[in-house]
C-alpha positions as CSV (number, residue, x, y, z in Angstrom):
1,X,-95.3,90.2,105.8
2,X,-97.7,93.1,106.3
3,X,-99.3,94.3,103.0
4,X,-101.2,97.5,103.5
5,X,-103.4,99.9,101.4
6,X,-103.3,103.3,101.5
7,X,-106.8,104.0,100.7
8,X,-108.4,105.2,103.6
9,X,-105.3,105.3,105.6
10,X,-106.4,107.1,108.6
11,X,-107.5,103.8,109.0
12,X,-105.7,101.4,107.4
13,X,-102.6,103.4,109.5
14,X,-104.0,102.3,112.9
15,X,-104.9,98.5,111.5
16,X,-101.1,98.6,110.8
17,X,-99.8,99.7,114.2
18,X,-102.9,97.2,115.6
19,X,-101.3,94.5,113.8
20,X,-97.7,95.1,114.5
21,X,-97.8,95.8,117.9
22,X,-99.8,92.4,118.3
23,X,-97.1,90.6,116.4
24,X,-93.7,92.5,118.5
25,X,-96.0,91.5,121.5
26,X,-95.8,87.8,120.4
27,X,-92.3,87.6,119.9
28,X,-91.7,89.0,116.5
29,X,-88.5,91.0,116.0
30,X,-89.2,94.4,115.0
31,X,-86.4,94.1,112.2
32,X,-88.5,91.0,111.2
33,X,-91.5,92.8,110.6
34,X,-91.8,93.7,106.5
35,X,-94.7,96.3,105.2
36,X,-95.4,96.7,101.7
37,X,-97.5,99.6,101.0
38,X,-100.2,99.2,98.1
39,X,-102.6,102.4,96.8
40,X,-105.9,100.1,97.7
41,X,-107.8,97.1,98.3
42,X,-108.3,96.3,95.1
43,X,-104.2,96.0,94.2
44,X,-104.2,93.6,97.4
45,X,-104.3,90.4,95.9
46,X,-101.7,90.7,93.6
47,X,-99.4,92.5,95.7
48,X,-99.7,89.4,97.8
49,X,-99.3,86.8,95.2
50,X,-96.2,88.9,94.2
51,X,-94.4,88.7,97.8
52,X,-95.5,84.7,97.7
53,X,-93.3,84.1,94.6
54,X,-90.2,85.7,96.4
55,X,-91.0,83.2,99.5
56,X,-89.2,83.6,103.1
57,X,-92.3,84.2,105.1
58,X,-94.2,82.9,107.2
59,X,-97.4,84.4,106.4
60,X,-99.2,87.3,104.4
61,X,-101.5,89.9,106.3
62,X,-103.1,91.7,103.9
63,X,-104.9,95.1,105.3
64,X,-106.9,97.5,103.7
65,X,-110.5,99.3,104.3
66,X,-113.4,100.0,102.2
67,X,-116.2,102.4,103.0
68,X,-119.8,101.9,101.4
69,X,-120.5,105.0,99.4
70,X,-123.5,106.4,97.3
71,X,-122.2,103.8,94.4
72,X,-122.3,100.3,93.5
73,X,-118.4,100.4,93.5
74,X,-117.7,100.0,97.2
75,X,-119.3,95.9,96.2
76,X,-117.1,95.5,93.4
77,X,-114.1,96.1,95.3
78,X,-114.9,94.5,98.6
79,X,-116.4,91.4,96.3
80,X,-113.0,91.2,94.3
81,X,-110.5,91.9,96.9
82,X,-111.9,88.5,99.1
83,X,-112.1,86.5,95.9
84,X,-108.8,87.3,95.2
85,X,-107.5,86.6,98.6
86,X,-109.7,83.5,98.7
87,X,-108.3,81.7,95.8
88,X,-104.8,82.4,96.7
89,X,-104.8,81.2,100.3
90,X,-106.1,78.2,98.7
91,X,-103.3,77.8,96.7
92,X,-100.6,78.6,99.0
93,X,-99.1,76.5,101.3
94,X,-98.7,80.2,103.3
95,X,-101.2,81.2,105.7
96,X,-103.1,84.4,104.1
97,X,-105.0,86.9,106.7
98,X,-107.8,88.8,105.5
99,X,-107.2,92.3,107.4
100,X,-109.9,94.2,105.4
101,X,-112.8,96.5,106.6
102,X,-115.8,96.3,104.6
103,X,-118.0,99.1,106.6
104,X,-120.7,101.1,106.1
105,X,-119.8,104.1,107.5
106,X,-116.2,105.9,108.4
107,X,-117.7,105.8,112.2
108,X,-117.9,101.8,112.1
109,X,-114.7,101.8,110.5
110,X,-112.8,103.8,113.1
111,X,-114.4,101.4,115.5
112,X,-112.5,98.5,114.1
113,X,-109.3,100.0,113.6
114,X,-109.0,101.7,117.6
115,X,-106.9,100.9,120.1
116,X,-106.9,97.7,121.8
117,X,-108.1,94.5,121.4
118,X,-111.1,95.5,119.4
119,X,-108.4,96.2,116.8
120,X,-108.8,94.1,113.4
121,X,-105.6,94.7,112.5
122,X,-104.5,92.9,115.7
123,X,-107.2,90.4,115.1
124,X,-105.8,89.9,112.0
125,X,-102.1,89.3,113.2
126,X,-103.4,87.3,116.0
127,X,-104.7,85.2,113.5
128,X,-101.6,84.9,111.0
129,X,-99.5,83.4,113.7
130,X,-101.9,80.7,115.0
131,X,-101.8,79.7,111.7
132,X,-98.1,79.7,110.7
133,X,-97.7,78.0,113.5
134,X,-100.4,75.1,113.0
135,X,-99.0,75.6,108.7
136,X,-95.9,74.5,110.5
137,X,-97.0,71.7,112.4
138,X,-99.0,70.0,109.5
139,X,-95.6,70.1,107.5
C-alpha cells in the first residue's frame, strides 16, 4: 500500500511514480498496487495506522515531502510525522517505509524525487519489499 500526501505534490507525484515503477519492476501486479491519497505529512501516520487495521498487505510506504520554510513549523511536522511512523512500525508486525523528504529547499527536493535510481520514492519501495520479504521469512 502506497500512502501519499498531496502537500507538495509536484513532488510527492514523482516519489509516487518512483516508487511504483520500482515495485511493477519487481514483480508487483499493477492491479496489486493500492494508493491512498492524504492532504500531508502530518495526516501520514494515521492514515497508515488506519489501512493496518483493515490488514491484507504486505507493507505500508508512506510518502510525503516537507520543505523548510521561514517558520519553525516545517520541525514540527517533519518531527511528528517520523515519531508517528516510528512507533507504529514498532508495533506492527507489517513492514512500514519512511518515503518522506525533509529538505531544505524545493531544488534539493526535486533532486530526490527525479528520475532514476536517485529516486526516494523508489528507494523507498526498494526497501518495503526487502522487508516483507525478510517479515515473511521470520514468520
Amino acid at each position: 500500500m502506497l500512502v501519499a500526501a498531496r502537500f507538495n505534490e509536484s513532488i510527492t507525484s514523482r516519489l509516487l511514480v518512483g516508487a511504483a515503477d520500482a515495485l511493477v519492476q519487481h514483480g508487483v501486479a499493477v492491479d496489486d498496487l493500492k494508493v491512498l491519497h492524504v492532504p500531508g505529512v502530518w495526516e501520514l501516520p494515521s492514515a497508515c495506522a488506519q489501512v493496518l487495521k483493515q490488514g491484507g498487505i504486505d507493507t505500508v510506504i508512506a510518502l510525503g515531502c516537507v520543505i523548510r520554510g521561514e517558520t519553525p513549523h516545517f520541525e514540527f511536522v517533519a518531527r511528528e510525522a517520523a515519531r508517528g511512523l516510528g512507533a507504529l512500525s514498532v508495533r506492527t508486525p507489517i513492514p512500514i517505509v519512511f518515503g518522506v523528504l525533509t529538505t531544505n529547499t524545493f531544488e534539493q527536493a526535486l533532486d530526490r524525487a527525479g528520475p532514476g535510481e536517485r529516486n526516494k520514492g523508489r528507494e523507498a519501495a526498494l526497501s518495503a519489499l526487502e522487508m516483507a520479504n525478510l517479515f515473511s521469512e521470520l514468520r
